[in-house]
C-alpha positions in Angstrom: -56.1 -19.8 -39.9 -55.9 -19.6 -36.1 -52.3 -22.5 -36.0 -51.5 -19.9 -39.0 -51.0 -17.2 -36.8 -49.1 -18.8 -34.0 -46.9 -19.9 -36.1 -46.3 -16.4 -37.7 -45.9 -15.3 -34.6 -43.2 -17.8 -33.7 -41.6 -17.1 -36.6 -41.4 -13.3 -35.8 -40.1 -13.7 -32.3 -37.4 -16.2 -33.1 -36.0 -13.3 -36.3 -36.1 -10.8 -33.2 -34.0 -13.0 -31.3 -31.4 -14.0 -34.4 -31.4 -10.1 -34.7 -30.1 -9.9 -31.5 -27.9 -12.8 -31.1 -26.6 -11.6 -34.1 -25.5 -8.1 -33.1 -24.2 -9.5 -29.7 -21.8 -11.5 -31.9 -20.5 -9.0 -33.6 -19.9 -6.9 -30.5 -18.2 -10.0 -28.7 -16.3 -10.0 -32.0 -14.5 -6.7 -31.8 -14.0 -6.9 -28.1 -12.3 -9.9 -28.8 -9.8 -7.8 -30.7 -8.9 -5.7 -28.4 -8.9 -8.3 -25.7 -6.3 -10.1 -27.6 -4.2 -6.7 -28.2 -4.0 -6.2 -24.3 -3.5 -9.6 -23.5 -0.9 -9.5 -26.4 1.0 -6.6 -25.0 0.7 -7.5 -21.4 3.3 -10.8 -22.2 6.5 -8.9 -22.8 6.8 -7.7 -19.4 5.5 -11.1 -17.4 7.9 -13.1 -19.4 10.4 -10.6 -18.6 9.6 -10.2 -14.9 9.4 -13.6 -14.9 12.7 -14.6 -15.8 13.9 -12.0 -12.8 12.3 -13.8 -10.1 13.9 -17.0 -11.7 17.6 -15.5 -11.4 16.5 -14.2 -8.1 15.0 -17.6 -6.2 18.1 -19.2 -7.2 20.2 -16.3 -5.9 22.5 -16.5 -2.7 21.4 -13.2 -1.0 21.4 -12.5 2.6 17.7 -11.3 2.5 15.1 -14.3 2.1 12.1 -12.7 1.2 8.9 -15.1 2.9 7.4 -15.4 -0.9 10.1 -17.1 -1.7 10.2 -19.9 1.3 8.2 -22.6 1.0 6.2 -23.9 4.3 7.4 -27.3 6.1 3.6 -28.0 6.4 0.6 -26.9 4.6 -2.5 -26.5 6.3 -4.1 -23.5 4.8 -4.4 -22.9 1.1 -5.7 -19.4 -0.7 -7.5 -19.7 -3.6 -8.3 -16.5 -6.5 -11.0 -17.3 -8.9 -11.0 -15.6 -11.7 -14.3 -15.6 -13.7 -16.6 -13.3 -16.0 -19.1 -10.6 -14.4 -21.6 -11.6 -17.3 -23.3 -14.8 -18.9 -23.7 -16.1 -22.3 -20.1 -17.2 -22.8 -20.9 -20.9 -23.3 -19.4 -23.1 -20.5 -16.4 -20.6 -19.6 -17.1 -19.9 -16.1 -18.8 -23.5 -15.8 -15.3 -24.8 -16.7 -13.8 -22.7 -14.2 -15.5 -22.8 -11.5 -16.0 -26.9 -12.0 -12.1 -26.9 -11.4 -11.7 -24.9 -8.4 -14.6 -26.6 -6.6 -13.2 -30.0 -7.2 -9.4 -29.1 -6.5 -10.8 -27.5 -3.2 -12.7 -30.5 -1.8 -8.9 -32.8 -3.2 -7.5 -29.6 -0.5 -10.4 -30.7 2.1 -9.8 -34.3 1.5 -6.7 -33.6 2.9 -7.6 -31.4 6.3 -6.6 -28.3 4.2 -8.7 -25.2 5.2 -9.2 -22.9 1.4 -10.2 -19.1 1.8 -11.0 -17.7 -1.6 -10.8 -14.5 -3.0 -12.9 -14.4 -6.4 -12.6 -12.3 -9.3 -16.2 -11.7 -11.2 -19.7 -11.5 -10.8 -20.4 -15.1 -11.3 -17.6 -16.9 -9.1 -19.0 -14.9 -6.2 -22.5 -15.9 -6.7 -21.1 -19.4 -7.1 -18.8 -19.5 -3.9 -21.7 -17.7 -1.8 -24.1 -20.4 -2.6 -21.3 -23.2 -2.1 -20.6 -21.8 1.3 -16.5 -20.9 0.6 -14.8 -19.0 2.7 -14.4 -15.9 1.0 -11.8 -13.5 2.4 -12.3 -10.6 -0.6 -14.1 -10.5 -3.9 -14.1 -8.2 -7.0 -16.4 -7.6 -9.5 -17.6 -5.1 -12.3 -13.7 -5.3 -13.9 -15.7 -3.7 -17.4 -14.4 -4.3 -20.6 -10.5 -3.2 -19.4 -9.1 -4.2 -16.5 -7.5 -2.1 -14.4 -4.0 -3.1 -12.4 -5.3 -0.4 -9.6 -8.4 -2.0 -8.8 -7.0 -5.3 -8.7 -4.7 -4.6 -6.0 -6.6 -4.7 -3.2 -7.6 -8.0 -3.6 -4.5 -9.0 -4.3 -3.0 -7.6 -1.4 -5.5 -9.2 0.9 -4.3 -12.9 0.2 -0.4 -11.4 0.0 -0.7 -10.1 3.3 -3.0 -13.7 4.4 0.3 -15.3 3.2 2.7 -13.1 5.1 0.9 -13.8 8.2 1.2 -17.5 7.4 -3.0 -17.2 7.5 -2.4 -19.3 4.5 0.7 -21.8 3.5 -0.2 -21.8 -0.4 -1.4 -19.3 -3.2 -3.0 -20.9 -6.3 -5.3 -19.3 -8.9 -7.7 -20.5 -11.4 -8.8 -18.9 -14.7 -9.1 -20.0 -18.2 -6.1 -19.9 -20.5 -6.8 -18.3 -24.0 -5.2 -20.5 -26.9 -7.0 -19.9 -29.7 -10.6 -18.9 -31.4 -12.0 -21.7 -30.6 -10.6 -23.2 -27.6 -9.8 -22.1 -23.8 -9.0 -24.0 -20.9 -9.4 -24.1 -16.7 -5.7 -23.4 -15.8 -4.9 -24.4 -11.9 -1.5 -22.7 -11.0 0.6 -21.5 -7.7 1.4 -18.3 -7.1 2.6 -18.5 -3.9 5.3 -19.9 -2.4 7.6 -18.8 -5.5 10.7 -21.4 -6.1 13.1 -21.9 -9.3 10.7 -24.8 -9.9 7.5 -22.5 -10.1 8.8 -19.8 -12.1 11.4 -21.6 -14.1 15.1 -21.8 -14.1 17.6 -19.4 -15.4 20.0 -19.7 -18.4 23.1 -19.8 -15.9 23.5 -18.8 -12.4 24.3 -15.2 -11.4 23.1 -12.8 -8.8 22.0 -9.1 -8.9 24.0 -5.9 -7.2 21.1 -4.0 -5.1 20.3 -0.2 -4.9 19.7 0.8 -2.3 18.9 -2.2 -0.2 18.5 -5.9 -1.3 15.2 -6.1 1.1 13.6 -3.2 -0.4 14.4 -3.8 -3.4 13.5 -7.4 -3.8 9.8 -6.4 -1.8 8.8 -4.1 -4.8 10.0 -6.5 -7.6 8.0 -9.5 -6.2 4.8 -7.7 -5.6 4.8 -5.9 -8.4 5.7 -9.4 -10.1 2.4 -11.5 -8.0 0.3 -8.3 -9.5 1.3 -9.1 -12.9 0.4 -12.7 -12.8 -2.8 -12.0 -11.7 -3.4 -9.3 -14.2 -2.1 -11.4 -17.3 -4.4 -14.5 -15.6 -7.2 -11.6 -15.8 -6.1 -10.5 -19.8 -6.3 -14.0 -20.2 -9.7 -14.8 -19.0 -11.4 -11.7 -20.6 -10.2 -12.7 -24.6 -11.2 -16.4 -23.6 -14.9 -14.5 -22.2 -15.1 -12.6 -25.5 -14.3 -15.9 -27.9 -16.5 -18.3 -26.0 -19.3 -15.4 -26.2 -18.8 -14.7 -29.8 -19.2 -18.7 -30.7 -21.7 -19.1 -28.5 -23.8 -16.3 -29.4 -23.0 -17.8 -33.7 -23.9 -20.8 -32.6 -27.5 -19.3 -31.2 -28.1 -17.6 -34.5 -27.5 -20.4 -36.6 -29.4 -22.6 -34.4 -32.1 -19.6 -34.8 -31.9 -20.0 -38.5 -32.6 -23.4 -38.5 -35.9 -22.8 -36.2 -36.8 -20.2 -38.7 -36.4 -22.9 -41.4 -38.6 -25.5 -40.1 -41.3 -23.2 -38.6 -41.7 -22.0 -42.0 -42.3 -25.1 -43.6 -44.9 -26.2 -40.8 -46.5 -22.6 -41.7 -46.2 -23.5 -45.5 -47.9 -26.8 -45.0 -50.7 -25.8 -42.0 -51.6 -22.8 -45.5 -51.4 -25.5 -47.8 -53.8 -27.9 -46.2 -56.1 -24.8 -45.5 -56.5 -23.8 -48.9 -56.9 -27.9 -49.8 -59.7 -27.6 -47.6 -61.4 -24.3 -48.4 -61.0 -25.8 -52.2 -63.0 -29.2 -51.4 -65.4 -27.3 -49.5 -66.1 -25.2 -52.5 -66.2 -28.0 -54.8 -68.4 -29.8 -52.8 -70.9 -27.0 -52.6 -70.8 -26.3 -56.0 -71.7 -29.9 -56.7 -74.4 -29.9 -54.3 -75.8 -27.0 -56.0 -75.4 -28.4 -59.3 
């Protein structure tokens, strides 16, 4: 039984890979737990920073910090990408990356220059092969990111902006919302305006110590680092979800090989013994 065999054999090596689909949807499964818990935790303070730089870009101070003007013309626009250093997360980083290319060739449309700086393994690959102009890049985040190694690719587009390199900051990851669904999410970082960051309860201004420029500095770098690093929380629970349906998915569709290889095997055995039975018949009536 030679087609027997083969099909055994099938069999085997598609229970090898359910085994490890299988494991590798558990294991997306608990990091998805603690991705939520530090993407979870990591809200307070944006919402809270957030609502600072709100009261602040509707403030009257005498110190206009350049994050806060926005250009008469844009010619230049910075892009960060935000992607996953690893595969087999469904069509995450396709989503993503889908996006930015097609908002960047609306920018081109438009005789807008993009530089990108890209966050993961897989939006570097992709904006090397598309030929982007990639001004700093970041990968091999692990499991938890870390605010310290995200700053210096942060502070390369800051600084880009500052130097009026570029006129615009956007950034473009996927938005956890639930289990089962994430979504590409396109926003601006940079210039920050009422409008941006959303307006305050009533209108009031802050009393500075020591100085209003120093202050104000700190509060809205350390408020562009936390948008990035929430858009980064963000992007690792939606990598962790879309691996862990993805990877269910590829163990029940495993199953369901499993099921029909087995009844091809059960069949190819059944009309081998139907065979080897005639045969046996038929010699016995010969003989006879």
């Amino acid at each position: 039984m030679a087609v027997g065999k083969e099909i055994r054999t099938q069999i085997k090596s598609v229970e090898n890979t359910r085994k490890i689909t299988k494991a590798m949807e558990m294991v997306a499964a608990s990091k998805m737990r603690k991705a939520q818990d530090r993407m979870t935790a990591a809200r307070p303070y944006s919402e809270k920073i957030r609502n600072v730089v709100a009261n602040l870009s509707y403030a009257q101070s005498e110190y206009k910090h350049p994050f806060l003007i926005e250009r008469q013309q844009v010619k230049n626009v910075g892009l960060i990408v935000v992607t996953s250093d690893k595969g087999l997360c469904g069509g995450l980083n396709t989503n993503v990356l889908r996006s930015s290319i097609n908002q960047m060739r609306n920018w081109e449309k438009e005789n807008k220059k993009v530089q990108v700086s890209v966050i993961g393994n897989k939006a570097l690959g992709f904006m090397g092969r598309v030929g982007a102009d990639i001004k700093s890049n970041l990968t091999g985040l692990g499991d938890t990111p870390n605010l310290e190694s995200l700053i210096g690719t942060i502070k390369v587009m800051l600084d880009a902006y500052i130097n009026e390199e570029i006129d615009e900051l956007h950034i473009c990851y996927t938005n956890f919302i639930n289990t089962m669904k994430q979504e590409p999410v396109m926003e601006q970082v940079l210039p920050l305006s009422g409008e941006k960051v959303g307006s305050p309860d009533s209108s009031w201004d802050y009393i500075y110590e020591p100085e209003a420029q120093e202050v104000i500095d700190q509060l809205l770098t350390r408020y562009i680092e936390s948008t990035i690093y929430h858009a980064v929380t963000e992007n690792m629970a939606s990598e962790q979800s879309s691996r862990m349906v993805a990877m269910k998915a590829a163990s029940d569709n495993a199953g369901a090989v499993i099921d029909e290889l087995t009844l091809v095997y059960n069949k190819a055995r059944q009309a081998a013994i139907t065979k080897e039975i005639s045969e046996i018949v038929g010699g016995a009536a010969a003989v006879s």
